[in-house]
DODO-67078 format. One line per 8 residues: their letters; for each residue x, y, z of N, C-alpha, C, O. Coordinates in steps of 0.2 Angstrom, whole numbers, plus 5000, padded with zeros to 4 digits. Layout:
a	X/Y/Z/X/Y/Z/X/Y/Z/X/Y/Z ~ ...
END
This chain:
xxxxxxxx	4889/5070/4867/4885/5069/4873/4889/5066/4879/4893/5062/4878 ~ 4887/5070/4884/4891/5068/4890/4889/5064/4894/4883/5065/4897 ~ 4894/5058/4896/4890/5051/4898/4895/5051/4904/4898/5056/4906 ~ 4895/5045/4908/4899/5044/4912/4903/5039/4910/4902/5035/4904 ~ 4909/5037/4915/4912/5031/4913/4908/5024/4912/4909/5021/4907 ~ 4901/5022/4918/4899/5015/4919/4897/5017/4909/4900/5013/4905 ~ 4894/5020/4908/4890/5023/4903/4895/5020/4894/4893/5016/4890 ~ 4901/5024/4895/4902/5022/4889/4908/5016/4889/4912/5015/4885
xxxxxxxx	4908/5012/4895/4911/5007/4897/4907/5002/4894/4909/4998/4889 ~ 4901/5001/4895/4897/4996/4894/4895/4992/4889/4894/4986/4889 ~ 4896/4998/4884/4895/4995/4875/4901/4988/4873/4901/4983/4870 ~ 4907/4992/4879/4914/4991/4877/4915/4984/4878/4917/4980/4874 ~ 4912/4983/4886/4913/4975/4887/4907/4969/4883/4908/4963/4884 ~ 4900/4973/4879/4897/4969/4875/4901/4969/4869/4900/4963/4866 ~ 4903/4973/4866/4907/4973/4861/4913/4971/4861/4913/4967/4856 ~ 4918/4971/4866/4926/4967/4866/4927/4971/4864/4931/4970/4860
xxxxxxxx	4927/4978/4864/4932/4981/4861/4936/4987/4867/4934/4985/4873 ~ 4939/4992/4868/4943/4995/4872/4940/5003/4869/4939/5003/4863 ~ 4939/5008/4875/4939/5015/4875/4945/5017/4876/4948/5014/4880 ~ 4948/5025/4873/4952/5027/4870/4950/5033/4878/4944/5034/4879 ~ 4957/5034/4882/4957/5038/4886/4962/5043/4883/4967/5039/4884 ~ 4964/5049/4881/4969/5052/4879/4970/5058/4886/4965/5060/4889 ~ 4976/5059/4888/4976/5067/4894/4974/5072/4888/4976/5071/4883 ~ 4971/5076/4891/4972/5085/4889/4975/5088/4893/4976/5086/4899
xxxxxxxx	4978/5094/4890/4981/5098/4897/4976/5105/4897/4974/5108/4902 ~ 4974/5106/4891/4970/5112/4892/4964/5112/4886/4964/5107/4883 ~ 4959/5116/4885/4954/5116/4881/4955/5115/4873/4952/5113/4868 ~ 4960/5119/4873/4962/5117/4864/4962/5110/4863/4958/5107/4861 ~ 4969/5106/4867/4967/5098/4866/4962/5096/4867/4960/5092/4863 ~ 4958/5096/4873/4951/5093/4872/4948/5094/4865/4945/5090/4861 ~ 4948/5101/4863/4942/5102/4858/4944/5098/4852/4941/5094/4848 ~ 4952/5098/4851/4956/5090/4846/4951/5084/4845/4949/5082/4840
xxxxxxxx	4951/5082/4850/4948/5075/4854/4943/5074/4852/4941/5069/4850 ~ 4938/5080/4853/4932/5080/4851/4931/5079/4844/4927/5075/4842 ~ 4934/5083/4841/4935/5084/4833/4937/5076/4829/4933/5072/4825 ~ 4942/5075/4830/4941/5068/4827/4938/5064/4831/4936/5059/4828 ~ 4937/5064/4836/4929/5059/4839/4923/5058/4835/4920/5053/4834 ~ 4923/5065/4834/4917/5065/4829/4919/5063/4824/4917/5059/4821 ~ 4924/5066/4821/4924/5064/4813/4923/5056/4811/4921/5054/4806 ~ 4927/5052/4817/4926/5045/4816/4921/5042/4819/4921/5036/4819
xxxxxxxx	4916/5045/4821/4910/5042/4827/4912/5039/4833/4907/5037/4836 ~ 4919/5039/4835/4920/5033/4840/4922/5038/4847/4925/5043/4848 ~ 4919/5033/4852/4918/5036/4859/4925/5039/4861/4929/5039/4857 ~ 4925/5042/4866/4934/5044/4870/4930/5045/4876/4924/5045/4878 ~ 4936/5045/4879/4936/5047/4887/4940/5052/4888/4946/5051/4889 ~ 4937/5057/4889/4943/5064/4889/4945/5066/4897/4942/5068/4901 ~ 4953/5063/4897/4954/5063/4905/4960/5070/4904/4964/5072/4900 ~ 4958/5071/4911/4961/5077/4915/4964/5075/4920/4961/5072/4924
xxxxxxxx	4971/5076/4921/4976/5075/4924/4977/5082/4929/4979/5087/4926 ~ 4974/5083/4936/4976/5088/4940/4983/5092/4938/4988/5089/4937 ~ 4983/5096/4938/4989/5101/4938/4987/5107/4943/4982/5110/4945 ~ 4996/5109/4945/4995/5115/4950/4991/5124/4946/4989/5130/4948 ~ 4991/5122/4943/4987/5128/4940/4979/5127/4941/4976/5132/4942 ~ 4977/5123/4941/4968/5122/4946/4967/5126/4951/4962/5128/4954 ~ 4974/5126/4954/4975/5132/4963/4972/5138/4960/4969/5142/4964 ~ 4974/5140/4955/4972/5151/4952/4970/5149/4950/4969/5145/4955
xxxxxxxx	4965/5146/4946/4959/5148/4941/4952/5145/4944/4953/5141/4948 ~ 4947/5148/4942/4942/5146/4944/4939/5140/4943/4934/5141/4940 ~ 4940/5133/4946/4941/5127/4943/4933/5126/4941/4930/5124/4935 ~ 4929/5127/4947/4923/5126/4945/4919/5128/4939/4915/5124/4937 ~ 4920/5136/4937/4917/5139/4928/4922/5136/4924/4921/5135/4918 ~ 4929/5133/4926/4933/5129/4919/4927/5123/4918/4923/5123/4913 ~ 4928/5119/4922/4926/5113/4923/4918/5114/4917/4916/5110/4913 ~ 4914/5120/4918/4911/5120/4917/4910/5120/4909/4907/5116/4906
xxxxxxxx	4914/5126/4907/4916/5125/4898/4918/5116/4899/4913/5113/4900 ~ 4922/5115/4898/4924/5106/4899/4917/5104/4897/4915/5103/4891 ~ 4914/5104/4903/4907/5101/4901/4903/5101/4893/4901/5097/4888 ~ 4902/5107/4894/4900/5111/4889/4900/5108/4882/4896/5107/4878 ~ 4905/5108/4882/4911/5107/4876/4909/5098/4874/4907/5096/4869 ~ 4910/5094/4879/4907/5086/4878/4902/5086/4877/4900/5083/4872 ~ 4897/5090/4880/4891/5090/4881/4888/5090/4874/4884/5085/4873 ~ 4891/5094/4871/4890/5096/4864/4893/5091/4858/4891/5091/4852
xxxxxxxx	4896/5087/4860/4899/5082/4855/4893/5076/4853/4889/5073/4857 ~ 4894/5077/4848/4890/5069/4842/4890/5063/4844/4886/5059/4842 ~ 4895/5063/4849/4896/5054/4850/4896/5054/4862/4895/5059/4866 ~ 4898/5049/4862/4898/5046/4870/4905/5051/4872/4910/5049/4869 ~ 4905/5055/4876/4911/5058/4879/4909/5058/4887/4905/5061/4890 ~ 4915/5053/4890/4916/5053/4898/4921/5060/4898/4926/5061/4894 ~ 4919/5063/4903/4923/5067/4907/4927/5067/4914/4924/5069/4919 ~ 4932/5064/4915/4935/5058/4916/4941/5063/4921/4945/5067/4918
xxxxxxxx	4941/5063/4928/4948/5065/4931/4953/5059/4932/4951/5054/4934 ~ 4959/5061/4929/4963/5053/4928/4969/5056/4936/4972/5061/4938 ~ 4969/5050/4939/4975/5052/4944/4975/5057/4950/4980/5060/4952 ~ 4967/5057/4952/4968/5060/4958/4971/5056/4964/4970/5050/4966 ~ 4975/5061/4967/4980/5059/4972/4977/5057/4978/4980/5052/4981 ~ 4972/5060/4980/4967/5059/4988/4960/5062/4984/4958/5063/4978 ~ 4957/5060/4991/4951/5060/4992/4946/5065/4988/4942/5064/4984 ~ 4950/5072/4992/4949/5080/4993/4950/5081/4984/4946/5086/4983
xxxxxxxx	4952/5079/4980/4954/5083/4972/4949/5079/4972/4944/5083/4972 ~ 4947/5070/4970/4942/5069/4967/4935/5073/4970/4931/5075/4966 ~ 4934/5073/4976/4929/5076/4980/4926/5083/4975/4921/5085/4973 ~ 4931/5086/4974/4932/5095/4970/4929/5093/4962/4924/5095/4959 ~ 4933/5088/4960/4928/5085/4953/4923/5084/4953/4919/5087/4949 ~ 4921/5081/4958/4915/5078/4957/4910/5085/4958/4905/5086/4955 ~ 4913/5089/4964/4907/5094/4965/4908/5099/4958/4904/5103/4956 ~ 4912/5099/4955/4913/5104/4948/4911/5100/4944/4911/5102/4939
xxxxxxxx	4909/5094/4944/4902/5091/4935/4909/5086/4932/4910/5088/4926 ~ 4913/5082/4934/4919/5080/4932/4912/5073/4929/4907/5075/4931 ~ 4912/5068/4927/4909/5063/4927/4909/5058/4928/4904/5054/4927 ~ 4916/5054/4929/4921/5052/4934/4927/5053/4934/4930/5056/4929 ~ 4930/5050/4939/4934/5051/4945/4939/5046/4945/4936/5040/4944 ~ 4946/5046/4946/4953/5042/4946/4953/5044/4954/4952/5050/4955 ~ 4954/5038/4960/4957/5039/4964/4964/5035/4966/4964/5030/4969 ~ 4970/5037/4964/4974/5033/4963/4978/5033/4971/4983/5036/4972
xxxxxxxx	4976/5029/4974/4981/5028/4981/4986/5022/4982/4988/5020/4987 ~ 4987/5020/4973/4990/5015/4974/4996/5013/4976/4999/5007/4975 ~ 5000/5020/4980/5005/5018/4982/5007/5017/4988/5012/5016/4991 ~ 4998/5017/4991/4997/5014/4998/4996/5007/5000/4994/5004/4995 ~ 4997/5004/5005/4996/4996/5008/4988/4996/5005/4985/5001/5004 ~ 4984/4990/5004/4978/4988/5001/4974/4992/5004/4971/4996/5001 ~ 4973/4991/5012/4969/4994/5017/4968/5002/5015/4964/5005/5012 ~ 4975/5003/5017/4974/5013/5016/4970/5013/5009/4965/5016/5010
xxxxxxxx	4971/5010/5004/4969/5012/4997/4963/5011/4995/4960/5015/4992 ~ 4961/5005/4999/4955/5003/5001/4950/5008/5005/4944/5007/5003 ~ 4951/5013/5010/4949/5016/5014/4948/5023/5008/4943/5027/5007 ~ 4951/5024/5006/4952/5031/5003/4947/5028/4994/4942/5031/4992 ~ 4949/5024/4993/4944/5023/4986/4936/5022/4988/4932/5024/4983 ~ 4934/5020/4995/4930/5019/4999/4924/5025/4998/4919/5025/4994 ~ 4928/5031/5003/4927/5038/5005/4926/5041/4997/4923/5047/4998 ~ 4929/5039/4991/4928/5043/4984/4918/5040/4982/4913/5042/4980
xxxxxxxx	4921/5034/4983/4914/5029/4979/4908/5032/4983/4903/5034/4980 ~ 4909/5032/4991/4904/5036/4995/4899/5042/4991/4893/5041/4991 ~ 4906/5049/4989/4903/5054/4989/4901/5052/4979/4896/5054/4977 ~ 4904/5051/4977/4904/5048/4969/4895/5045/4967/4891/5046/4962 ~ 4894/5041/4973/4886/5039/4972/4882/5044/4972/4879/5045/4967 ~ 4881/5048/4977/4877/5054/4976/4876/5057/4972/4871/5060/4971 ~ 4882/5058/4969/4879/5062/4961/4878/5058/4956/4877/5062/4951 ~ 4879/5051/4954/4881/5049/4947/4885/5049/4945/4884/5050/4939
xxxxxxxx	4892/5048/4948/4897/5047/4947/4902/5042/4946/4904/5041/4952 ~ 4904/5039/4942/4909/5033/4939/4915/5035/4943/4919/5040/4943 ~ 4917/5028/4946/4924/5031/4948/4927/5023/4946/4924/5018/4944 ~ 4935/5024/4946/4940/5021/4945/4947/5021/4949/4951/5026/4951 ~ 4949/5014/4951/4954/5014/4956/4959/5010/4953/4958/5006/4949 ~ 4964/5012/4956/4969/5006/4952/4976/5002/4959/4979/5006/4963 ~ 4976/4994/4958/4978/4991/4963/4985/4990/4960/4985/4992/4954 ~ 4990/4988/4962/4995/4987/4961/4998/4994/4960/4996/4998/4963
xxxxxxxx	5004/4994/4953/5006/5002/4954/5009/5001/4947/5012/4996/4945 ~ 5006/5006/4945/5010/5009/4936/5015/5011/4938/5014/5015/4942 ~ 5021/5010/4937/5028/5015/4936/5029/5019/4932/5023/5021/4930 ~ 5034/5022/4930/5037/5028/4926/5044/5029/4924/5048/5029/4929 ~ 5045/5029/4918/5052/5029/4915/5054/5037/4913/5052/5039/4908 ~ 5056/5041/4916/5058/5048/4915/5063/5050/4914/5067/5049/4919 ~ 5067/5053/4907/5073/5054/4908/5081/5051/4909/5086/5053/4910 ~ 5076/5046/4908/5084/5041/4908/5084/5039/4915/5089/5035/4917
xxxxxxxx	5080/5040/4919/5082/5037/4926/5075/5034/4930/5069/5035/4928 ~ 5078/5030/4934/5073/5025/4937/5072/5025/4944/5078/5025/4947 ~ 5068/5026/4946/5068/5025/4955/5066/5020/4958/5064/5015/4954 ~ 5064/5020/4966/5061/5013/4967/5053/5016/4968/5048/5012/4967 ~ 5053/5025/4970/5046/5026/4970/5043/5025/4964/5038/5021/4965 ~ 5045/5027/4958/5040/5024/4951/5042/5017/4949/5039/5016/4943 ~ 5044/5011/4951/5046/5005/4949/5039/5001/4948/5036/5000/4953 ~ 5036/4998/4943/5030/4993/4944/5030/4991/4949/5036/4989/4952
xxxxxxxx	5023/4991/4952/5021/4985/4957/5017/4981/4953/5011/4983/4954 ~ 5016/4974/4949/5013/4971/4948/5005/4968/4951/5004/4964/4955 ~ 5002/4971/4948/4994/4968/4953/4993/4959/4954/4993/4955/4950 ~ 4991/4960/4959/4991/4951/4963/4984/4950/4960/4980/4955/4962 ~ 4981/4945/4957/4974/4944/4955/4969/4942/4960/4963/4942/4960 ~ 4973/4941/4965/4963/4939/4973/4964/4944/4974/4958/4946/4975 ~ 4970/4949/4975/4968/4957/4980/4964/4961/4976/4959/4963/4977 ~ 4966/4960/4970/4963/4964/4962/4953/4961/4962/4948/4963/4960
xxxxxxxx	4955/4957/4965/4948/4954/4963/4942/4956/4971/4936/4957/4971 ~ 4948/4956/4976/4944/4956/4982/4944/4964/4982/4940/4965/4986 ~ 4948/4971/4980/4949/4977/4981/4942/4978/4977/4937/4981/4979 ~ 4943/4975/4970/4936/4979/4967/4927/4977/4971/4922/4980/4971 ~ 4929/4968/4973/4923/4967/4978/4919/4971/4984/4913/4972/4985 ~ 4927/4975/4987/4922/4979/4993/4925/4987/4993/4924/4990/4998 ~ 4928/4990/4986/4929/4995/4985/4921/4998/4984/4919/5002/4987 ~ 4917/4994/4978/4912/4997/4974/4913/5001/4969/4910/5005/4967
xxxxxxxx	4918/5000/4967/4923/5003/4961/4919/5002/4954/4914/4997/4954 ~ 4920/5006/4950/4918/5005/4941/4922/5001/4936/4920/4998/4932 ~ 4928/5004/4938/4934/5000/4932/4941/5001/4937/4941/5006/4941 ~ 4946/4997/4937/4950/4996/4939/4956/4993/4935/4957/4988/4933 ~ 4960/4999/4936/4968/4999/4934/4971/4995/4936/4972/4996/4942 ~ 4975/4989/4932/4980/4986/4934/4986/4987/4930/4987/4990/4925 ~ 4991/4985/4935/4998/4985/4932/5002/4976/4931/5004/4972/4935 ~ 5001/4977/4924/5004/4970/4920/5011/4971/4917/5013/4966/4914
xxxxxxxx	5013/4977/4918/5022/4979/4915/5021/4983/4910/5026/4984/4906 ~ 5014/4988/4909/5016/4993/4906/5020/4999/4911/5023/4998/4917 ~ 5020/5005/4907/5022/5010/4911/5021/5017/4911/5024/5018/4905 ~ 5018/5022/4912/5019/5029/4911/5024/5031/4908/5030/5029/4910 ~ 5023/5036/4903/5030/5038/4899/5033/5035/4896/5031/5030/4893 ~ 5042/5039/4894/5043/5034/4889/5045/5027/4891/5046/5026/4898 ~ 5046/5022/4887/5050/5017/4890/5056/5015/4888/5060/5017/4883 ~ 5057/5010/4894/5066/5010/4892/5066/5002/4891/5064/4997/4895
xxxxxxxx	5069/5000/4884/5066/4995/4880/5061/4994/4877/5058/4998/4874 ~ 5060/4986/4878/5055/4984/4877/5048/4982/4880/5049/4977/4884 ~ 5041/4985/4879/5035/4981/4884/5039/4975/4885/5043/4972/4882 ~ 5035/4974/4891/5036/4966/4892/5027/4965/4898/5025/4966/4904 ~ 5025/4963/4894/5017/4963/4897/5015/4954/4900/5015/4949/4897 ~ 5014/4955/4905/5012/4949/4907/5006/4948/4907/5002/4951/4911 ~ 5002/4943/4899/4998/4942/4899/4994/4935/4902/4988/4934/4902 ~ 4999/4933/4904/4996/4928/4911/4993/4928/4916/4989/4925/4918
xxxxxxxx	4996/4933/4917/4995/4939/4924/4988/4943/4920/4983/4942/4924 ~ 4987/4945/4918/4981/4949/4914/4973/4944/4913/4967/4945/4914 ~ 4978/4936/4911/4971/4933/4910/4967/4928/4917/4963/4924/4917 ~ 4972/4930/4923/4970/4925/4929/4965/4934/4931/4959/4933/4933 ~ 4968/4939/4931/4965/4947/4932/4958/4945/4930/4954/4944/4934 ~ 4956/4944/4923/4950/4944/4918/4947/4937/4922/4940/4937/4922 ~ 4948/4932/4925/4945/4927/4927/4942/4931/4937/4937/4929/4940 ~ 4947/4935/4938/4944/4936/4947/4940/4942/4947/4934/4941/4950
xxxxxxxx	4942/4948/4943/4938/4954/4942/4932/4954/4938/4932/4950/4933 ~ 4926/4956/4941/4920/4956/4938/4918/4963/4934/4913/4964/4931 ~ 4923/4967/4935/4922/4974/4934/4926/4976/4927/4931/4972/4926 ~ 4926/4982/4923/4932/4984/4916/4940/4983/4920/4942/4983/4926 ~ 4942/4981/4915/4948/4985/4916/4954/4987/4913/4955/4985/4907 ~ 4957/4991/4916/4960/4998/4914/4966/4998/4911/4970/4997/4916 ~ 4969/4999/4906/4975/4998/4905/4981/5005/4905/4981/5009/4901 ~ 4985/5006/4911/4986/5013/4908/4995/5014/4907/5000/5011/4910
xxxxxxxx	4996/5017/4903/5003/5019/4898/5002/5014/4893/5005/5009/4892 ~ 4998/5017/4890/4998/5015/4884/5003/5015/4876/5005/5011/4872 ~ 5004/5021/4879/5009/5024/4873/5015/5018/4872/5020/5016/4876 ~ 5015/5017/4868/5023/5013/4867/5022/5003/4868/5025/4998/4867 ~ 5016/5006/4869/5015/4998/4872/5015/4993/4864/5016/4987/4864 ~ 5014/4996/4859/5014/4992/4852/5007/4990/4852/5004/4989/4857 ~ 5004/4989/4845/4998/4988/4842/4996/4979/4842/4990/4977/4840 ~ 5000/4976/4844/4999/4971/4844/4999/4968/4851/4994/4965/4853
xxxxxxxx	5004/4970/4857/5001/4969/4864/4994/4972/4866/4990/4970/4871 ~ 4992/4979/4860/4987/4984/4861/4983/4979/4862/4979/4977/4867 ~ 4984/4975/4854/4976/4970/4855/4974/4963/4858/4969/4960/4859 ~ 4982/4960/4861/4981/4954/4865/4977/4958/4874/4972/4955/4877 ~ 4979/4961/4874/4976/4966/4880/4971/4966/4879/4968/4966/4884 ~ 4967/4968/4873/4958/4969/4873/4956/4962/4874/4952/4962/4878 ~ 4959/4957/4871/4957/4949/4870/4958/4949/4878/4952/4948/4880 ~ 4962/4950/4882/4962/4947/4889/4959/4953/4892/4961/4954/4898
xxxxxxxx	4954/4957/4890/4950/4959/4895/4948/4969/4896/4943/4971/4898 ~ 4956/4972/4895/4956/4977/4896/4949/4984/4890/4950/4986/4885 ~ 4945/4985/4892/4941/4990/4892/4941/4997/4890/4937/5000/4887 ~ 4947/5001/4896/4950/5006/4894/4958/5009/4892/4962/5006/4897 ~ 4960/5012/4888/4968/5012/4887/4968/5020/4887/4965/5024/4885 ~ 4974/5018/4895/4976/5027/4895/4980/5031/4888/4986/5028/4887 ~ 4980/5034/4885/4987/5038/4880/4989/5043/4882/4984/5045/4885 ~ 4992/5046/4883/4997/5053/4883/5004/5053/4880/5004/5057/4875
xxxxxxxx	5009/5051/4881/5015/5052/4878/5016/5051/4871/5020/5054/4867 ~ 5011/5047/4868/5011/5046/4861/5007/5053/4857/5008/5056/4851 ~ 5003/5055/4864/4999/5062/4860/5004/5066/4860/5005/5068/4854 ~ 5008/5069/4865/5011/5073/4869/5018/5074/4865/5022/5078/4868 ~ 5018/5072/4862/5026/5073/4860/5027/5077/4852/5031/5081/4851 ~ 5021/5074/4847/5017/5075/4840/5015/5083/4842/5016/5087/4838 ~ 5010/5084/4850/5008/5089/4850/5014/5095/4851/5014/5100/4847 ~ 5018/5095/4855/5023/5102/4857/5026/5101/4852/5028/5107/4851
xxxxxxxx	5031/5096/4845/5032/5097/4841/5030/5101/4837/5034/5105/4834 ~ 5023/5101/4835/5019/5108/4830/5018/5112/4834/5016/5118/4831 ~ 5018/5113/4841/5015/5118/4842/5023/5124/4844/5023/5130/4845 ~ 5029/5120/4844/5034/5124/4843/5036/5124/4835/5040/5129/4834 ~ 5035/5121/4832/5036/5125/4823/5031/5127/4824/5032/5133/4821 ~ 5024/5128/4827/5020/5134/4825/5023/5142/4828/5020/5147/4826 ~ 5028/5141/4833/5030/5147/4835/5036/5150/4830/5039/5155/4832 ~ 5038/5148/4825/5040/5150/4819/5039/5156/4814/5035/5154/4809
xxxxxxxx	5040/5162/4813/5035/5168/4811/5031/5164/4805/5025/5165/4804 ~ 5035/5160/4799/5031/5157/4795/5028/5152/4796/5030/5149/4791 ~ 5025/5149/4800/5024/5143/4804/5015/5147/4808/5010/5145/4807 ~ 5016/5152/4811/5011/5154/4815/5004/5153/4813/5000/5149/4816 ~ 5002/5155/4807/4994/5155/4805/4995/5147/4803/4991/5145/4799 ~ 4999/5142/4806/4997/5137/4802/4998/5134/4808/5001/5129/4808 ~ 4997/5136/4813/5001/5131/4820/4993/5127/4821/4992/5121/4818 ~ 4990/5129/4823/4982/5126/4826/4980/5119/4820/4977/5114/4821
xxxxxxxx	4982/5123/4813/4981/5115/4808/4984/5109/4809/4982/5103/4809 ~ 4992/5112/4812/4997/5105/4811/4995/5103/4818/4991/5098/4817 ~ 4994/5104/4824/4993/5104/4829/4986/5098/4829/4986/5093/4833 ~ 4980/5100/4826/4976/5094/4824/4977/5090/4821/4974/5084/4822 ~ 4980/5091/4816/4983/5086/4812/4987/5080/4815/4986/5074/4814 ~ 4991/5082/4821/4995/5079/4827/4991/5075/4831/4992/5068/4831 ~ 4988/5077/4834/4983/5074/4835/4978/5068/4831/4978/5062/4833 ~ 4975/5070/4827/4972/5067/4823/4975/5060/4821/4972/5054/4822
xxxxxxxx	4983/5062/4819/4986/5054/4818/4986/5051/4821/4982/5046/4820 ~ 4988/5052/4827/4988/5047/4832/4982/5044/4835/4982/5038/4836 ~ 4976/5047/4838/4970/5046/4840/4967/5041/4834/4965/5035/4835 ~ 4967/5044/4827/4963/5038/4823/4968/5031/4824/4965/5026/4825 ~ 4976/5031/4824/4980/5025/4826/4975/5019/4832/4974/5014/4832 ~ 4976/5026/4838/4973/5020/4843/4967/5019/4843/4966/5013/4846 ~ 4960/5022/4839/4953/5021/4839/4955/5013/4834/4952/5008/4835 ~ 4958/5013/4831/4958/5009/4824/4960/5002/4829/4956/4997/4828
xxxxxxxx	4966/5002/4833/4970/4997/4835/4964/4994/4843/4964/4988/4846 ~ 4961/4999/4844/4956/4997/4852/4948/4993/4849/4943/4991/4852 ~ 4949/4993/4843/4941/4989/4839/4936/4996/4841/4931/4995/4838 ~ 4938/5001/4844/4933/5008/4845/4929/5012/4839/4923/5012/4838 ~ 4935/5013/4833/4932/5016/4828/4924/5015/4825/4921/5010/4824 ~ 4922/5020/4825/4915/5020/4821/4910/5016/4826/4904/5013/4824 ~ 4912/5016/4833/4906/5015/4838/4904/5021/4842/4903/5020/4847 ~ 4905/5026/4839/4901/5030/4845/4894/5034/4843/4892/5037/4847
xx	4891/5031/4833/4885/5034/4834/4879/5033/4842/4879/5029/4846 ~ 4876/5039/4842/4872/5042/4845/4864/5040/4844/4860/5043/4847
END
């Protein structure tokens, strides 16, 4: 059943427990997602990270299988763009049935980000659309190197609390020391910083680089408030694993198994660790 973010956030914050957002890149991994969603009953948030391939294809009839395909599932599926850069990408989601929307301009001064999360939430209420902004800045550890462009911006708790006040935002990503990608080290999560967040914010909030973060900051972060957990590199790594032994000549008729099985591991791991498991009857 295809819901929106406000939609399957909601249970989350009467419940205490955290919605599982995993990236797809393409419809085979969705259809993954959907598969052990149902099989365990528990909700997901299936997010889509813009890629330059949206430019050739006909975004609008994709978007449209997308739908389709949630639409169709057993349980609560938000159809979710993660990490729109501007205005203009979330705008195209939303006109192609996205059912919300990531505007991330958080590498902007407050005001600019403020103005552009603004201009999404604007065009986002007309249709019924959930949107998501995120203050502060998630970093990224790539390859062994570090720059100052991806380096954390730690989120300030009154900005956090006054951006989501006159944005009209739905859930709001903050940045507490997690990171995109892999990491170098150890998390080091600032749970202090997390529970002054959970005391100014009235709205979800968002955790995102999940992957690597450990099963036990997973669950100190649900305690202090967090709602949704992005995953990708914990997917992503299991996935091109099988799907390059599946390009093996005796490997091939068996790629698309190990491939969900890959999958499967993992997603039942975080359904299990976010309190989600077995909440998403219908």
């Amino acid at each position: 059943m295809l819901v929106t973010l406000n939609e399957i956030l909601e249970p989350a914050v009467k419940g205490g427990y955290a919605v599982i957002a995993p990236d797809f890149l393409n419809a085979s991994m969705l259809s993954y997602y959907l598969e052990v969603a149902e099989k365990y009953q528990t909700p997901v948030i299936a997010s889509y990270p813009p890629l330059p391939v949206d430019r050739l294809r006909n975004f609008d009839r994709w978007t449209g299988v997308l739908r389709s395909r949630c639409d169709s599932a057993k349980v609560p599926v938000c159809l979710h763009l993660d990490h729109g850069k501007d205005p203009q990408t979330c705008f195209r989601a939303i006109k192609a049935g996205f059912t919300s929307v990531m505007i991330d301009a958080s590498i902007y001064e407050f005001e600019q980000n403020l103005e552009q999360t603004r201009q999404v939430v604007k065009e986002a209420k007309k249709h019924g659309v959930s949107v998501e902004a995120e203050i502060g800045h998630v970093g990224a550890y790539r390859f062994g190197i570090e720059s100052s462009t991806t380096d954390n911006l730690l989120t300030d708790p009154d900005e956090a609390g006054s951006f989501a006040e006159r944005s009209g935002i739905d859930a709001l990503a903050v940045s507490i020391g997690t990171q995109h990608g892999q990491y170098k080290g150890k998390p080091d999560i600032d749970f202090k910083r997390l529970q002054a967040l959970q005391d100014r914010v009235r709205i979800p909030l968002v955790l995102h680089g999940g992957s690597g973060t450990g099963d036990e900051n997973i669950r100190k972060t649900i305690k202090g408030g967090i709602r949704k957990i992005n995953v990708f590199t914990d997917i992503i790594k299991p996935y091109l694993k099988a799907t390059l032994n599946g390009l093996k000549p005796w490997h091939i008729k068996n790629r698309k198994m190990h491939q969900q099985e890959a999958v499967e591991r993992i997603l039942k791991s975080y359904f299990e660790v976010s309190g989600s498991l077995g909440r998403g009857s219908i």
